[in-house]
N, C-alpha and C positions, 0 to 999 in steps of 0.2 A: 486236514480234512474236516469238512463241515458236516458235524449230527446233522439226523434231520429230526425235525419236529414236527407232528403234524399239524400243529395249532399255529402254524408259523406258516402256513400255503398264503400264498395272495391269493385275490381274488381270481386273479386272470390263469392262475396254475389251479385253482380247486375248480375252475369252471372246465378248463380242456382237460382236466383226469374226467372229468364227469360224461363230459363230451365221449370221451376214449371209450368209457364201461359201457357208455351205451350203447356205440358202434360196435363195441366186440359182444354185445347179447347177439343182438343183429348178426356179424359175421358167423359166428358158433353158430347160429342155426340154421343157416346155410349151406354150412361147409358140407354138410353128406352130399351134394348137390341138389337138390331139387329148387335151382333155379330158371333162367331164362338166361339166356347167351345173346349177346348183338355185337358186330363189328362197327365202331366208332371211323369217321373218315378218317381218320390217319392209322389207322388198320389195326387198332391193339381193340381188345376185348375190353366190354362194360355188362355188368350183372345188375338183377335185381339187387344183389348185398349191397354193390357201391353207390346205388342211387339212395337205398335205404338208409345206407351208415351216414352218408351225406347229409341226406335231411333233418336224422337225426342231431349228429353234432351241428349241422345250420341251425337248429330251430335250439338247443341249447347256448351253444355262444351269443346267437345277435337277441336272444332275448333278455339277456344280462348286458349286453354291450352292444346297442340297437344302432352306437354313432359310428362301430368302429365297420373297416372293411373286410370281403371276404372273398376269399379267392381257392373255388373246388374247382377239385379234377373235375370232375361233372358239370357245375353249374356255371364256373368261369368266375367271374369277377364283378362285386358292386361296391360301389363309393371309391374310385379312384383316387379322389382327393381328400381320402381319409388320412391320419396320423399313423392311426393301428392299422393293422391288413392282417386277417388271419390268415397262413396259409395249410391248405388239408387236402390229405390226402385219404379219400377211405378209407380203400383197398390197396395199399402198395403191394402190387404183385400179382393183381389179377390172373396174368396170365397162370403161374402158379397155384391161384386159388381156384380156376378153373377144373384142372389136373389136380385136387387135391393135395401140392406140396403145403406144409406147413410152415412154409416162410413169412405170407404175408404179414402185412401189420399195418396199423391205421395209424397215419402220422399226422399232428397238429403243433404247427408253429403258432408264433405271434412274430409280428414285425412290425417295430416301432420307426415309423421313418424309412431309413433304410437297413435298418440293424436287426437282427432278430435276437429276440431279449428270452424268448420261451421254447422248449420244445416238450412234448409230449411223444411219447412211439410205445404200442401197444402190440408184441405179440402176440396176438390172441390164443393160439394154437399150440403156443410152446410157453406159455402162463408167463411172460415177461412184459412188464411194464415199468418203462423207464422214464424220467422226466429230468429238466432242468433248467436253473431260472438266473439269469445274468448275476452272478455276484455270490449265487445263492450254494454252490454244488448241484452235482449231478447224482441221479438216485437210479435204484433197479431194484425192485420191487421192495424199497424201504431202505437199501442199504448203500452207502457213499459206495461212487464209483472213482477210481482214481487209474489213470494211463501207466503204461507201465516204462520201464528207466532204461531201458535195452539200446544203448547207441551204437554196436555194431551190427551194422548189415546182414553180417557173417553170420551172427546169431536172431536174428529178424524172423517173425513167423508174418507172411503177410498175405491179406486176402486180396482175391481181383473180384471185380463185379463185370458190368456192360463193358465192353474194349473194342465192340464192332470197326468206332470211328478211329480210337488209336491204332489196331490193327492197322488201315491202310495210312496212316502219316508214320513222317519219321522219325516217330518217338517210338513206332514198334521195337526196331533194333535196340534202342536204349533201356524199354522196359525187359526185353529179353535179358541185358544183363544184369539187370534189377534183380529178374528172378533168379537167373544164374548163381548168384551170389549170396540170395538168400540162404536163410538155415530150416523155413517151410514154406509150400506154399500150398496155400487153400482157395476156395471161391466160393466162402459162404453164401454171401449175394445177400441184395436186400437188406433188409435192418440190421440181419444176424451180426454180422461183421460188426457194424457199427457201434454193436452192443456190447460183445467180446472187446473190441479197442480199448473202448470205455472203459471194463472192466480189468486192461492189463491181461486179458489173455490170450492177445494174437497183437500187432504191434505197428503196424498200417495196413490202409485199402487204399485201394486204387480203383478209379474207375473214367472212362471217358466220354459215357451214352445215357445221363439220366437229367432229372427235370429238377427244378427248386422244389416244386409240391414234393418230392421224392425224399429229398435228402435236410431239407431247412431245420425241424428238430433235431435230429440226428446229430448237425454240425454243432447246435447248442450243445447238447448233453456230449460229446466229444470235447467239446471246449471248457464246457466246468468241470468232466475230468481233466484237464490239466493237460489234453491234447492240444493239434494245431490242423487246425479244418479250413482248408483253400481248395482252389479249383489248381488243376495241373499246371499253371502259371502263376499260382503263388498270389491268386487274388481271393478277397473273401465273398462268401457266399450272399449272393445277389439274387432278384428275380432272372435275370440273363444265367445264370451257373449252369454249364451242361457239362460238368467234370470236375471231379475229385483228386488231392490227394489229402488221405486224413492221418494223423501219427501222433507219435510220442513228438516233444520238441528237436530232440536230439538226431533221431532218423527225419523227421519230414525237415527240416535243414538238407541234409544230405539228399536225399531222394529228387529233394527242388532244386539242387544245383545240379542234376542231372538231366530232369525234365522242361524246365524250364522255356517257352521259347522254342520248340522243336513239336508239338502239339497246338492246335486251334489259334 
């Protein structure tokens, strides 16, 4: 397990924590509500928070890195034919931060080519802040996060997220006895899960209805804890990704030769 050191951030990891504090000022002063609410055309909810969180982490990233690209929930995408692409999410979880749940969290990738080499995910709300950097280990709020060693099913704690689109394929039956067979089952949702994995203490997620801006850090810091982060087909995380299965080595084996193939 990798110390961390603070004097040891790259640039492009001390630039998204910064990005991160700033959107989470932003978010925290929000959260009582006293914002504005609009329906976006594909019908999910946008606030004053996540245009703000947005411009903020925009106007910190591209003035440190003016060549590279950027791709928000909000503003969409410039310099396609960039090397770097950041990817951000303000508000993961609007709709939640709408209602008050304290789930969301403001997630920042980096994606070199087509690999994403960084993650940042801030829970504002529930004071977690996680990061991780190719090579480097994964962190939560300063301390090595490491997956945990659990290769029976039988004893498996595992969370679900979105499952609207799995629901109607026929991988529903299959995940039914996923669950069946588990030893818990939860639906933290959103980063929570993600973070708990990370930390060994819940043991895969599943999920089959979310976006790359959603989940891109996420799969880092999953992966330099020493997990295995693919979509339900056992592919790695892409701008195209709309499905998860995240785990320990040993379970996401097993879980993928179940799924496999019978989803998307």
């Amino acid at each position: 397990m990798i110390a961390f050191d603070p004097a040891d951030l790259s640039t492009e990891l001390a630039t998204a924590l910064a990005a991160a504090k700033a959107a989470a000022e932003i978010s925290r002063r929000y959260y009582a509500g006293n914002f504005s609410v609009r329906t976006k055309a594909d019908r999910t909810p946008v606030t004053q928070a996540d245009v703000e969180c947005e411009q903020a982490i925009r106007d910190i990233i591209l003035e440190r890195f003016p060549e590279h690209g950027f791709y928000g929930e909000e503003t969409g995408r410039t310099l396609a034919d960039a090397e770097h692409l950041w990817l951000v999410d303000p508000i993961d979880g609007t709709k939640g931060f709408v209602r008050q749940y304290p789930f969301f969290s403001t997630q920042i990738a980096l994606m070199h080519q087509t690999e994403i080499v960084l993650g940042v995910s801030c829970g504002t709300m529930m004071d977690e802040l996680a990061w991780a950097e190719k090579n480097r280990g994964a962190y939560l709020n300063g301390e090595p996060l490491q997956v945990s060693r659990i290769d029976d099913p039988g004893q498996a704690a595992l969370s679900t997220g979105n499952l609207r689109s799995l629901a109607l394929s026929d991988g529903w039956p299959i995940l039914g006895e996923i669950v069946a067979a588990a030893d818990r089952i939860r639906g933290y949702g959103d980063f929570y899960h993600y973070h708990l994995l990370a930390a060994g203490k819940i043991d895969a997620v599943i999920e089959s209805d979310v976006n790359i801006l959603d989940i891109a850090a996420l799969s880092v810091i999953v992966t330099e804890a020493g997990g295995v982060f693919t979509d339900l087909n056992g592919k790695p995380p892409g701008l195209d990704t709309r499905s998860v299965l995240a785990a320990n080595p040993a379970l996401h084996s097993k879980y993928l030769r179940r799924l496999a193939g019978v989803f998307g």
